[in-house]
C-alpha positions as CSV (number, residue, x, y, z in Angstrom):
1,X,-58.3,-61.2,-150.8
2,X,-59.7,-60.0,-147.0
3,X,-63.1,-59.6,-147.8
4,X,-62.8,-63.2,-148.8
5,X,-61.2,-64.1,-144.9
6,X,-63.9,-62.6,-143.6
7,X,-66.7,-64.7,-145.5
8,X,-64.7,-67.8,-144.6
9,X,-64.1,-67.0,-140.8
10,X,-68.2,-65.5,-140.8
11,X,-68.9,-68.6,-141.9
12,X,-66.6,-70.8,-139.5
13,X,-68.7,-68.8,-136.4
14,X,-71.7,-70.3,-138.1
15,X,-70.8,-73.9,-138.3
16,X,-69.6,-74.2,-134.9
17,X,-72.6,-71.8,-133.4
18,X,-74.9,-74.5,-135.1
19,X,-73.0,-77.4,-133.4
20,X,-72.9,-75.9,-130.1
21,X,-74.3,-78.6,-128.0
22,X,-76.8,-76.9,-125.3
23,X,-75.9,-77.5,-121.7
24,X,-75.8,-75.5,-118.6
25,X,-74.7,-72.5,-118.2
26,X,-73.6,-70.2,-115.0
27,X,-72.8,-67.0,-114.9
28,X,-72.1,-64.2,-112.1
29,X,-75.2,-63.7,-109.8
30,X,-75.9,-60.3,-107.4
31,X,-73.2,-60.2,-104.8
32,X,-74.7,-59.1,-101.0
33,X,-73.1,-58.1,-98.5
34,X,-73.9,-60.0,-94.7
35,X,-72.4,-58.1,-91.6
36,X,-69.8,-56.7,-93.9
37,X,-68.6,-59.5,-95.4
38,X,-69.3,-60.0,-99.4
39,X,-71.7,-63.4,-99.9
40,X,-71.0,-63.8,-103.7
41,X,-73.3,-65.9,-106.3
42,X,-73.9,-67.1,-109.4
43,X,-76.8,-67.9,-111.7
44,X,-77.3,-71.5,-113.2
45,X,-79.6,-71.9,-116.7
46,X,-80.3,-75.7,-117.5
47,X,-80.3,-75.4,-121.1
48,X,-80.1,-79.3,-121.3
49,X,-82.9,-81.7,-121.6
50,X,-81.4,-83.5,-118.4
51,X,-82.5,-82.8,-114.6
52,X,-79.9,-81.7,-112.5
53,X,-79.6,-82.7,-108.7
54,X,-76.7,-81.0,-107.9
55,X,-74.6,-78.1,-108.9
56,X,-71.7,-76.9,-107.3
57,X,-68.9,-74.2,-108.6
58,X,-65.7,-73.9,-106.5
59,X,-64.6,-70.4,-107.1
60,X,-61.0,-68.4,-106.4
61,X,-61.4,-64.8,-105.0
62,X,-58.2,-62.8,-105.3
63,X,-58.8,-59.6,-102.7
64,X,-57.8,-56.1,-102.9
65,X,-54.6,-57.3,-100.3
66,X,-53.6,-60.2,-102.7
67,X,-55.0,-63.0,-100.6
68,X,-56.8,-65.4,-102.3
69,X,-59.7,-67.2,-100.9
70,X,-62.0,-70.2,-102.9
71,X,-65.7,-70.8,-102.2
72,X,-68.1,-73.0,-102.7
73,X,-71.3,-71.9,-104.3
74,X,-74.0,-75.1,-104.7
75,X,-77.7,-75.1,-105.9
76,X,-78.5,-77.0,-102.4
77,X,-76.8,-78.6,-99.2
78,X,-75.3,-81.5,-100.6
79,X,-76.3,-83.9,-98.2
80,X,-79.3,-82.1,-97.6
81,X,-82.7,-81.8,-99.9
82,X,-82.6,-82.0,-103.7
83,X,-83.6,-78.7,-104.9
84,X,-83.6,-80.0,-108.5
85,X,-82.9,-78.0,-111.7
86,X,-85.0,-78.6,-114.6
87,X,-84.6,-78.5,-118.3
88,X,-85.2,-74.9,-119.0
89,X,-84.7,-73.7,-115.3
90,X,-82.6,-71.1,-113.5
91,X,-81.2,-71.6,-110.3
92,X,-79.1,-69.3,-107.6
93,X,-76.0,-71.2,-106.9
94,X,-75.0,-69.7,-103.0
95,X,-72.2,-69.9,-100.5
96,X,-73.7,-71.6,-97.4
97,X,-72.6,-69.6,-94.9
98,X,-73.4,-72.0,-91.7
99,X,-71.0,-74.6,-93.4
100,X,-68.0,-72.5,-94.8
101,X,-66.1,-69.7,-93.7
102,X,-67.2,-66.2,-95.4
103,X,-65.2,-64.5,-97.4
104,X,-64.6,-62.1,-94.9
105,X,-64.5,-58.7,-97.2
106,X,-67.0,-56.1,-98.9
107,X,-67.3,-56.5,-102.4
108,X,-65.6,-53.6,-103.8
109,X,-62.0,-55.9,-102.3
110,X,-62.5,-58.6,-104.7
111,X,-60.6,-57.9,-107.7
112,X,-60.7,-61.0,-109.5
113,X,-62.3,-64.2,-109.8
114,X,-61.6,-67.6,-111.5
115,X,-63.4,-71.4,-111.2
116,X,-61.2,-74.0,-110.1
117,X,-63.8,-76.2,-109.8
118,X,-67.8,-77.8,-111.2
119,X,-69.2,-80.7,-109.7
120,X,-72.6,-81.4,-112.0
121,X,-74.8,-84.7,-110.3
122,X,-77.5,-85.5,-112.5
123,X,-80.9,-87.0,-111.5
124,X,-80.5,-90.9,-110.9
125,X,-77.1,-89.6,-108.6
126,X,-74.4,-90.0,-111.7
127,X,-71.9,-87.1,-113.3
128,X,-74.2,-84.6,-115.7
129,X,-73.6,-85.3,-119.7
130,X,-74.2,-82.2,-120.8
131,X,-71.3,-79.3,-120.6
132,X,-71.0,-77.0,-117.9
133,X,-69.7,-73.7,-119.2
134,X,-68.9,-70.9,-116.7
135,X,-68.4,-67.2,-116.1
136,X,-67.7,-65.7,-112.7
């Protein structure tokens, strides 16, 4: 009877693996560290067939202390030029640091992080159609 579970749930994985609609996908970047302060960010891969203006992920840094801190991390200024993403492009999604406070700690006193937040502008200025999956 379980080798006949796992052919079922094998097969399951398959059916919804071939449904997956493509989208974009961000995951965690290389972290730097500027004047002792950790500048976190994260790595965006258009998998869509739709341009992308504008990307931003609002993050949630719990440090070492138990603060928690969020932060913006955007493909470009939002007000500022378009630094489009392509169909089939990667983009570094950044804190900008001359805009928003920095997080204020080396890396090693972030313990945990978590997105509270996407905000996906497609070309033509409306909300992206394709899913925004995320791993910080």
């Amino acid at each position: 009877m379980r080798p006949g579970l796992v052919i079922a749930s094998g097969i399951l994985v398959s059916v919804q693996a071939f449904g997956a609609q493509p989208g974009i996908e961000v995951h965690r970047g290389d972290d730097a560290s500027l004047f002792g302060s950790c500048v976190p960010s994260l790595v965006a891969e258009n998998k869509s067939a739709e341009t992308v203006d504008f990307l931003q992920v609002d993050v949630l840094f719990t440090l070492a202390n138990g603060e928690q801190r969020d932060l913006e991390l955007q493909s470009a200024y939002r007000e500022g030029i378009v630094l489009p993403i392509a169909p089939g492009a990667k983009a570094v999604l950044k804190q900008h640091l001359d805009l928003s406070r920095a997080l204020g700690v080396p890396c090693d006193q972030v313990k945990s992080r978590q997105v509270i937040g996407v905000l996906c502008q497609a070309s033509g200025g409306g909300r992206c159609v394709s899913p925004v999956s995320t791993e910080p």
